[in-house]
C-alpha positions in Angstrom: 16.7 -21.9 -4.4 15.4 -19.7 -7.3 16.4 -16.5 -8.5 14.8 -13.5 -8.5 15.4 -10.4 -10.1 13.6 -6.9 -9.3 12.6 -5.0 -12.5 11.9 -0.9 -12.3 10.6 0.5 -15.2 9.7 4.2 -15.4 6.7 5.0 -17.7 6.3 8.6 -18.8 2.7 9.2 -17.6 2.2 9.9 -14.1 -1.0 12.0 -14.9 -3.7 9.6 -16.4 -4.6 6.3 -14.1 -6.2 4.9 -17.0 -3.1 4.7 -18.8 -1.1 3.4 -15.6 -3.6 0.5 -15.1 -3.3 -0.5 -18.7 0.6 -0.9 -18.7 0.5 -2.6 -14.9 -2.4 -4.6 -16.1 0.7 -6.4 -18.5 2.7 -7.5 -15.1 0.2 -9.1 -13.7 -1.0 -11.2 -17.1 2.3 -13.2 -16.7 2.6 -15.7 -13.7 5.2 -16.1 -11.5 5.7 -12.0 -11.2 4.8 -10.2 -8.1 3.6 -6.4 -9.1 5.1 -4.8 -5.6 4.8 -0.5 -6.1 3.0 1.7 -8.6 4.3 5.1 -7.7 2.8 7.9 -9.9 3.5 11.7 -9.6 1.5 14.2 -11.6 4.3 17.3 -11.7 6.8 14.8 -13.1 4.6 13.3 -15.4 6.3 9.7 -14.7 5.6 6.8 -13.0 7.8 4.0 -11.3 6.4 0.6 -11.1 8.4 -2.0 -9.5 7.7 -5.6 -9.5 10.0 -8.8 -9.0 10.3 -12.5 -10.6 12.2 -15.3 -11.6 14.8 -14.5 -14.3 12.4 -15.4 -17.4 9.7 -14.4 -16.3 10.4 -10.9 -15.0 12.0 -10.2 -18.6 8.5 -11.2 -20.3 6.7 -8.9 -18.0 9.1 -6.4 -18.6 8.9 -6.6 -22.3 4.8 -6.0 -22.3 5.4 -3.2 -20.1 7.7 -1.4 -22.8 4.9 -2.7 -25.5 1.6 -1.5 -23.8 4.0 2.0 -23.2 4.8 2.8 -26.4 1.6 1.8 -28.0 -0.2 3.9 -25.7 2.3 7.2 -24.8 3.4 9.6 -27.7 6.2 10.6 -26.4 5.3 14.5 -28.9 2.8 15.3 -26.4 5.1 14.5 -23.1 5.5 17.3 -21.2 7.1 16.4 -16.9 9.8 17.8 -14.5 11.9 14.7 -14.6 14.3 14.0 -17.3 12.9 11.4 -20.1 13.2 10.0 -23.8 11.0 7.3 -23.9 7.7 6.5 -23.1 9.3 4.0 -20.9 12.2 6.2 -20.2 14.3 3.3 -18.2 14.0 -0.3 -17.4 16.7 -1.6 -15.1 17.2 -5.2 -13.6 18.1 -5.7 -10.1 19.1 -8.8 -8.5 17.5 -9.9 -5.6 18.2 -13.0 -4.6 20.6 -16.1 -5.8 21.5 -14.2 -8.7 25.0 -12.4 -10.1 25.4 -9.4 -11.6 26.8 -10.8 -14.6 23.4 -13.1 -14.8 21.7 -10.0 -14.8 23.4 -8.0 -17.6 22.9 -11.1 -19.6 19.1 -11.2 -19.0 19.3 -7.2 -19.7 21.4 -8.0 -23.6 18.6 -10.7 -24.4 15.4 -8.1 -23.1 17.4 -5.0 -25.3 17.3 -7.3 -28.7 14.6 -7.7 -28.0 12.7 -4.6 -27.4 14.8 -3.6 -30.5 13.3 -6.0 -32.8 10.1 -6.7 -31.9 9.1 -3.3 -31.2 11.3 -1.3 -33.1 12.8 1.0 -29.8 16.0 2.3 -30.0 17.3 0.3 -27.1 20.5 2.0 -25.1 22.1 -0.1 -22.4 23.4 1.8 -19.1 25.4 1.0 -15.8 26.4 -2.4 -16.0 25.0 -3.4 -19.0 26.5 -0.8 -20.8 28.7 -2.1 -24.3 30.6 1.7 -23.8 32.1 3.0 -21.0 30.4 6.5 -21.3 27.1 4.8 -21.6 26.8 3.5 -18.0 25.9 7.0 -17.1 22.3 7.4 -17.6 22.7 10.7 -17.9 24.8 10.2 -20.8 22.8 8.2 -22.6 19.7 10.4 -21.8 22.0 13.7 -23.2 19.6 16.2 -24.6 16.6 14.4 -23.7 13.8 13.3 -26.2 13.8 16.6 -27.6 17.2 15.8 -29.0 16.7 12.5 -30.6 15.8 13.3 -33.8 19.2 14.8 -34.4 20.7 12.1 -32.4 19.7 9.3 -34.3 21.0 8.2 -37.4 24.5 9.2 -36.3 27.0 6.7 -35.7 27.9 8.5 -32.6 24.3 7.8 -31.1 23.6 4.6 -32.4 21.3 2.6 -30.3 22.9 -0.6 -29.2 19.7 -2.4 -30.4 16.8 -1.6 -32.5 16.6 1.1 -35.0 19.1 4.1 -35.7 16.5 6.3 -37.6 14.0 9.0 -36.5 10.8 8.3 -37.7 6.9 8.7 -36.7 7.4 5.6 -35.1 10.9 6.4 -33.0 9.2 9.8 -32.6 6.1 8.4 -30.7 7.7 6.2 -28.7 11.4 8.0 -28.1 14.2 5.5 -27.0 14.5 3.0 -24.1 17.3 2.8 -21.5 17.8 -1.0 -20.6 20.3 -1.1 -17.4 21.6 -3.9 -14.6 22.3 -2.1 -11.8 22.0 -2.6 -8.0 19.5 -1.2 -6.1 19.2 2.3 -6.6 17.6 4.8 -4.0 15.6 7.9 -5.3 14.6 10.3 -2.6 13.8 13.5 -2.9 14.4 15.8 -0.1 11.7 18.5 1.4 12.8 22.1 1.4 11.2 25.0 3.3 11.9 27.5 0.4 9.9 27.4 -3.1 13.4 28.1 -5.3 14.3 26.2 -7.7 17.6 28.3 -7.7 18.1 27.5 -4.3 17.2 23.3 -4.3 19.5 23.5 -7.2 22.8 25.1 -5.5 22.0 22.6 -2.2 22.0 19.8 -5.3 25.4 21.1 -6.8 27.0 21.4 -3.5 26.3 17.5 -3.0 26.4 15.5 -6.0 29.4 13.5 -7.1 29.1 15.6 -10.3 29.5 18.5 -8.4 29.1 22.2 -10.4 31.0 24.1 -13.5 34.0 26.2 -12.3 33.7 29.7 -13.2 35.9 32.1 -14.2 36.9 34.1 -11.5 34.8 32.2 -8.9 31.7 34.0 -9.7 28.3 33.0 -10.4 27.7 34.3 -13.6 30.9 33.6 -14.9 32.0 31.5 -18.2 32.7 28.3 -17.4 35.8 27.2 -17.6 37.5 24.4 -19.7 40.0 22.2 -19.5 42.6 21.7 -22.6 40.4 19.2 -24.2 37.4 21.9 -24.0 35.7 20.2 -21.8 33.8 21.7 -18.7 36.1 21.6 -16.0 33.7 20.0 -12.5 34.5 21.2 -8.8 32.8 17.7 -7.5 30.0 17.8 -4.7 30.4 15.8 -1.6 28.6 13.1 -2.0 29.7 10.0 -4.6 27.7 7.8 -6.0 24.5 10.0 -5.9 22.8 12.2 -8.8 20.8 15.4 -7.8 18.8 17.8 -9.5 16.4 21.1 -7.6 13.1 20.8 -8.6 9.6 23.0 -7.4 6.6 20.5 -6.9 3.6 22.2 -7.5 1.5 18.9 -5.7 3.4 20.0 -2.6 4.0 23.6 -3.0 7.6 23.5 -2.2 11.1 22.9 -3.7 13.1 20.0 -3.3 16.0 18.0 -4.0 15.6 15.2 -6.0 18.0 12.9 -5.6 18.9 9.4 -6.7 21.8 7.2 -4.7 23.5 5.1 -6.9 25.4 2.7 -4.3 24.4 2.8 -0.6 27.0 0.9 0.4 29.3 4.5 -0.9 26.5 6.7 0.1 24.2 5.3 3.1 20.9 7.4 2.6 21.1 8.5 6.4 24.9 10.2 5.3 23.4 11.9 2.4 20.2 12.8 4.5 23.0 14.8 6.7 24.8 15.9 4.5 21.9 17.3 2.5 20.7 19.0 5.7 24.4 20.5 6.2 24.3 22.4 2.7 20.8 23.2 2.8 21.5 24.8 6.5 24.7 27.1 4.9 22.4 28.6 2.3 20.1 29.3 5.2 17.7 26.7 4.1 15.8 23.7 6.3 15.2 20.2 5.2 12.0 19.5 6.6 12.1 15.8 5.7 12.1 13.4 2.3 10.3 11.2 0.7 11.4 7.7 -0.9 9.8 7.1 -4.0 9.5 3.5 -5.0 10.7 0.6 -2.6 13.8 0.2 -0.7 16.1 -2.5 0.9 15.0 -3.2 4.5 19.0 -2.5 5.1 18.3 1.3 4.3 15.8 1.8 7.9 17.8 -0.6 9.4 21.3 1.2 9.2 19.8 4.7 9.1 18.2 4.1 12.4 21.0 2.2 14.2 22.7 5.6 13.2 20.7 7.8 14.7 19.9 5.5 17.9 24.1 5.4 18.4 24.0 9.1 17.9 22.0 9.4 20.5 24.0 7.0 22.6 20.9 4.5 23.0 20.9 0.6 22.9 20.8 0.0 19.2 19.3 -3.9 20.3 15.9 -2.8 19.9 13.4 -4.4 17.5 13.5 -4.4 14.1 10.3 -2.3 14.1 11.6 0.3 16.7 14.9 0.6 14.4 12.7 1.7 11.7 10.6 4.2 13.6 13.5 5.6 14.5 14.7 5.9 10.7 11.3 7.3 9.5 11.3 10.0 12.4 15.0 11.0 12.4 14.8 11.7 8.4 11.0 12.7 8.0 10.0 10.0 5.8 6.3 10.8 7.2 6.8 14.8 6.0 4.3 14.9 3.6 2.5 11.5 3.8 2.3 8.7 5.9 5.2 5.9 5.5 4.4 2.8 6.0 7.8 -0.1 6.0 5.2 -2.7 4.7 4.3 -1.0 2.0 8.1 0.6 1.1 10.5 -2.3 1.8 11.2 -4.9 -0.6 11.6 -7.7 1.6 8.2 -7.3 3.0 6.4 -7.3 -0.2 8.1 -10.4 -1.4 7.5 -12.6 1.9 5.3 -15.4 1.4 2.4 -15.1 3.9 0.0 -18.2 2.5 1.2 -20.0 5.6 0.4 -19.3 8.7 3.2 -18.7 11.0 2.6 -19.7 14.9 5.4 -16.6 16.0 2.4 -14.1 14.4 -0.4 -15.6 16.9 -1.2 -13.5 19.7 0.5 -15.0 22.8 -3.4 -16.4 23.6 -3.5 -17.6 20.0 -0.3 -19.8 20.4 -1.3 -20.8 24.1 -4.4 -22.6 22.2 -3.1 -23.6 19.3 -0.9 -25.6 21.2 -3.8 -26.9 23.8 -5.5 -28.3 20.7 -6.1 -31.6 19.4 -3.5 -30.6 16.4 0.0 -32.4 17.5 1.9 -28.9 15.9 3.2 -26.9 17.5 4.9 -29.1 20.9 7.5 -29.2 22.9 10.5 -28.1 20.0 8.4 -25.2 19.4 7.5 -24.3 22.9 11.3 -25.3 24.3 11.8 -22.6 21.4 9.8 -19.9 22.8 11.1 -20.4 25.9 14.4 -19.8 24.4 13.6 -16.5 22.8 11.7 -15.4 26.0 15.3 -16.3 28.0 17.1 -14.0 25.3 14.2 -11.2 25.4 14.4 -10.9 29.4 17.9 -10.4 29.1 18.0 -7.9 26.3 15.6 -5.9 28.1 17.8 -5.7 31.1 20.5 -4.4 28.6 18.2 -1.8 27.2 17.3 -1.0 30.3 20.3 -0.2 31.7 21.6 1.4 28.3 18.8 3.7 29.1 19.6 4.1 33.1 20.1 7.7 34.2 23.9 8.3 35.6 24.9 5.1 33.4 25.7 7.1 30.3 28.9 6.3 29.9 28.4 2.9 29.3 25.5 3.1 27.3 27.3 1.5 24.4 28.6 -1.6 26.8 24.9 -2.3 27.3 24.2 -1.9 23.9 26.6 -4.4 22.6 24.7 -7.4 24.5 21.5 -6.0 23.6 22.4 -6.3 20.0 23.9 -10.1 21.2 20.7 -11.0 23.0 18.3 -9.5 20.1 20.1 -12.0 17.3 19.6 -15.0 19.5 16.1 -14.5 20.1 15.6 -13.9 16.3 17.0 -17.2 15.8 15.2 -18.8 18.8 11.8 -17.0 17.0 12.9 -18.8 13.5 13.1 -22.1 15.2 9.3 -21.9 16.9 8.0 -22.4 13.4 11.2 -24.0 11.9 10.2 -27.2 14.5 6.5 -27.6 13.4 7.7 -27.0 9.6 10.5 -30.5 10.4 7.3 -32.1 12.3 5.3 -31.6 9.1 8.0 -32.9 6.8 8.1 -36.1 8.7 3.6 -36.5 8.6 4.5 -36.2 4.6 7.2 -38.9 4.3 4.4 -40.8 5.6 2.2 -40.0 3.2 3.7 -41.1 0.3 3.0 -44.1 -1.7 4.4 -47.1 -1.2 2.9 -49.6 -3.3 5.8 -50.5 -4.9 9.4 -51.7 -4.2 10.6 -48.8 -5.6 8.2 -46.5 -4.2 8.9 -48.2 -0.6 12.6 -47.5 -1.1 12.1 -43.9 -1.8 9.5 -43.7 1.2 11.7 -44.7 3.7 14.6 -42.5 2.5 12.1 -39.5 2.6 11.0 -40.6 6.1 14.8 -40.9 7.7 15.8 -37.7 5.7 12.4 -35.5 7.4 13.6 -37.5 10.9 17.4 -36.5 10.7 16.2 -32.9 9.8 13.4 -33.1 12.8 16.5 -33.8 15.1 19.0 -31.3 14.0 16.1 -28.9 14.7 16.0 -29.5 18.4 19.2 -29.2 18.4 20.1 -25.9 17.0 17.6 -25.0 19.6 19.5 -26.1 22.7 22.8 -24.9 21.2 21.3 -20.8 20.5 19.0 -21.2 23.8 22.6 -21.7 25.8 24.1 -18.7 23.7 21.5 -16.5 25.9 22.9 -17.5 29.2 25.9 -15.6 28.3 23.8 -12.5 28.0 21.8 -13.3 31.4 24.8 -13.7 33.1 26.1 -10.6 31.9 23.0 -8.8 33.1 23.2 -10.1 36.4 26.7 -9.0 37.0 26.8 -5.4 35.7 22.9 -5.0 34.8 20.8 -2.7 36.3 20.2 -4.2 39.8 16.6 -3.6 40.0 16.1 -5.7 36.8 18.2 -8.6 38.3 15.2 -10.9 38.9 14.2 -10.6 35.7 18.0 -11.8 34.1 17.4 -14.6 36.5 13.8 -15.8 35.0 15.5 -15.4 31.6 18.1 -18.0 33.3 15.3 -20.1 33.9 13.3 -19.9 30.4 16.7 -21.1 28.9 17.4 -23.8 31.1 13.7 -25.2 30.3 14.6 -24.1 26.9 17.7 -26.8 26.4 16.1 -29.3 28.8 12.7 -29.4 26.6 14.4 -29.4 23.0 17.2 -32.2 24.2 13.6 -34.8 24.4 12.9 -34.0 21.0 16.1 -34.0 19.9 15.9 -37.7 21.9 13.0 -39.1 20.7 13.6 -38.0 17.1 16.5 -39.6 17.0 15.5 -42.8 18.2 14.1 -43.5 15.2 17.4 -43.1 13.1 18.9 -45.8 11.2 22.8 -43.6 10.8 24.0 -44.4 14.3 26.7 -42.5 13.7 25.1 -39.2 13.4 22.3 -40.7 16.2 25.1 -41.2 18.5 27.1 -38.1 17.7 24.4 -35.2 18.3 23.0 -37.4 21.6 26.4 -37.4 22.9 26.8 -33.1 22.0 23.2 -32.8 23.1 23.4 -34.3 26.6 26.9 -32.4 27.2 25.0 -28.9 26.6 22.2 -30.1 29.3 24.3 -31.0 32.0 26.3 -27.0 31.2 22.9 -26.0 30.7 22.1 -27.1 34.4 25.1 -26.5 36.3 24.6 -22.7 34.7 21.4 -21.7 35.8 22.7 -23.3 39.2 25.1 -20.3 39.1 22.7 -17.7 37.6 20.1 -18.5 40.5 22.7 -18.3 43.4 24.2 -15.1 42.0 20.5 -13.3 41.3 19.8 -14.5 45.3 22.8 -12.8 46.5 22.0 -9.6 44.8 18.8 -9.8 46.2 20.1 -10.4 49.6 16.8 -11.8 51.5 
């Protein structure tokens, strides 16, 4: 599998589009990188661009970025909100997929030599790329901001940890760099009904890990107080691993806080959103929602709006899509524009959609596909489908009876197996496709050449390899279509009991389910030259048929019963 990496430089132009569309023009000149977000904002005079790619290739993309940047940003005319030294202030590497950390802040070293010698940037490293332990605070490295680096540089104290240690009109135009390898970082900024600063500032004090100066005698305009060392002594906010900061944007013509979470795994953004609007609410303030600038893991919606669902003691076994509604809403990502999870979430933007997957089709769609003359999909895909419909009808009776008035106190009983029923039917929806994607691997063993001896050898290993992997297919489909009798039989027994009927068709869809996948798994098989394995899964597969059987037997008799006719 290959690695990717997700690369976010920050540009210091958020005003001219001509600009912007020079420096993004450089992502998309080098192949094999996928330019996801281009987020501009005119009061900060910044812009985030996000885009991912293998290893390599990612770091060459990222190096014309910093090039096209500096060559067209003088950093002596810069004026924004947002902190900055360099035309392209930061440039962190993120991985994404099979990738360590330590990959990472190798791949971050190589791009920071060189930016620093090619281009001539003083290049600082930050958060886990950092060569000092104070430098893996950006904030650190950023201390004073470009209107400090002239004095900065050419001490040994500020020495860049590549490229040149000298202000000149060179370093002066293009400021300094801030190379990092970090995990994914949120920034959100949160929507204030209040236009001061003053006031998004405190909120931002009383939250951030960094907290606020202590003051002599506890007052505002006191000194603040040091510690024996001299230094500032901190009473720390409430939130770790977040940074914030109180800003006024004129676009929107309120104040906010602009935050950026370091670590959601410390600091979930639905926590902070609370916690933000439990600060804001003691200085008499409202948040009136946020905004996420840049893109986000689809495990941010996810477990903010399992959150709020539990909070208010409803099935969190709901679609993926629902879940994030719920998110957007409960936080206000829609506040001031219109959020769309497509365009915001990082696994989206990455998924590859130049195949055409049967589980998109409209149900019509996928009724005709399958009545055509193509032989894909068939009966492991439909046997599939059936499977995920067995699991679906009995997570809606779960959510249904989660929902049920007078049933509140078991809301989170019913929730449980909805969660149970909605991970079998994602599996069971994997599997429709997964079946016609084995089918096709077999149609291209038999393609290949087979001319010579050679060739025929490696044809036939092909051809046994695509039929064993067309067989375990099946397979996995009988064994997760059983998992969802456990779920219909639940739903029977304790369900709501004018939904019973439909627990007892989802009985039905998965005994069809197993039945149907068990003569693919049969005829595939046939064809196998192991008979060990052959023999092994036919003996494993005809065992979960005859349970398959006996237990929608039961199911049927029990769903009668409650009906009572």
């Amino acid at each position: 599998m290959k690695q990717l990496i997700e690369c976010v430089p920050n540009i210091s132009e958020g005003r001219d589009m001509n600009i912007i569309n020079q420096v993004t023009a450089e992502i998309e000149k080098v192949e094999g990188v996928k330019l996801l977000d281009v987020d501009p904002g005119a009061t900060t005079n910044r812009t985030v661009i996000t885009f991912v790619g293998e290893p390599e290739q990612a770091c060459e993309a990222a190096f014309r970025v910093v090039q096209k940047a500096a060559e067209l940003i003088d950093m002596r005319q810069h004026h924004g909100a947002h902190p900055r030294q360099g035309a392209t202030d930061v440039c962190p590497l993120i991985p994404v997929s099979n990738i360590t950390m330590d990959e990472v802040v190798e791949y971050a070293h190589k791009l920071g030599r060189r930016l620093g010698e090619e281009l001539q940037i003083p290049i600082y490293c930050y958060e886990n790329a950092a060569f000092q332990p104070k430098r893996r605070n950006l904030a650190y490295c950023r201390t004073g901001e470009y209107e400090s680096l002239a004095t900065r540089l050419g001490t040994e104290e500020w020495k860049p940890d590549f490229g040149p240690n000298v202000w000149n009109d060179h370093t002066a135009q293009t400021g300094a760099t801030q190379v990092g390898a970090r995990d994914f970082l949120v920034a959100i900024n949160y929507n204030l009904n209040t236009t001061s600063t003053r006031r998004a500032n405190a909120i931002a004090f009383d939250v951030r890990e960094k907290g606020r100066p202590q003051r002599e005698g506890g007052k505002v305009n006191g000194k603040p107080m040091k510690d024996a060392e001299g230094n500032t002594i901190m009473i720390p906010g409430t939130l770790k691993g977040t940074k914030a900061i109180g800003w006024y944007i004129e676009d929107y013509g309120i104040a906010q806080v602009s935050m950026n979470i370091t670590s959601i795994k410390v600091a979930p953004v639905h926590l902070c959103f609370d916690e933000v609007c439990a600060k804001a609410a003691a200085r008499g303030v409202r948040v009136t929602g946020c905004e996420i600038v840049g893109l986000i893991p689809k495990s941010v919606l996810i477990d903010a709006g399992k959150y709020y669902l539990a909070k208010q003691q409803r099935s969190i076994g709901v679609s993926e899509d629902e879940i994030m509604k719920i998110a957007i809403k409960s936080m206000g990502l829609d506040d001031l524009k219109p959020f769309n999870p497509r365009e915001k979430v990082i696994e989206y933007l990455i998924e590859d959609h130049s195949q055409k997957k049967l589980v998109d089709m409209t149900c019509k769609g996928f009724a005709e596909e399958t009545a055509s003359e193509s032989p894909a999909p068939g009966g492991g895909s439909v046997s599939a489908y059936m499977g995920s419909l067995a699991a679906s009808l009995a997570t809606m009776v779960a959510n249904l009876s989660s929902h049920k008035p007078g049933w509140d106190d078991q809301w989170e009983t019913f929730s449980n197996w909805a969660v149970k029923g909605q991970a079998i039917k994602d599996e069971l929806i994997h599997l429709v496709d997964e079946d016609t994607n084995a089918f096709n691997k077999i149609m291209a063993a038999f393609g290949m050449p087979k001319k010579t001896d050679e060739e025929k050898a490696a044809r036939t290993a092909a051809i046994q390899d695509a039929t064993k992997y067309a067989t375990e297919v099946p397979f996995r489909t009988m064994q997760k279509s059983f998992e969802a009798f456990e779920v219909c039989r639940a739903m029977i027994e304790i369900g709501n009991p004018n939904s019973v009927t439909d627990a007892g068709v989802g009985a039905l869809c998965a005994r069809s389910a197993v039945m149907g996948a068990h003569l693919n798994v049969k005829i595939n098989a046939s064809s196998l030259k192991d008979t060990a394995f052959r023999d092994d899964i036919l003996a494993k597969a005809a065992s979960i048929e005859a349970a398959a059987i006996k237990e929608e037997t039961e199911l049927l008799k029990m769903v009668n019963d409650k009906i009572n006719l």
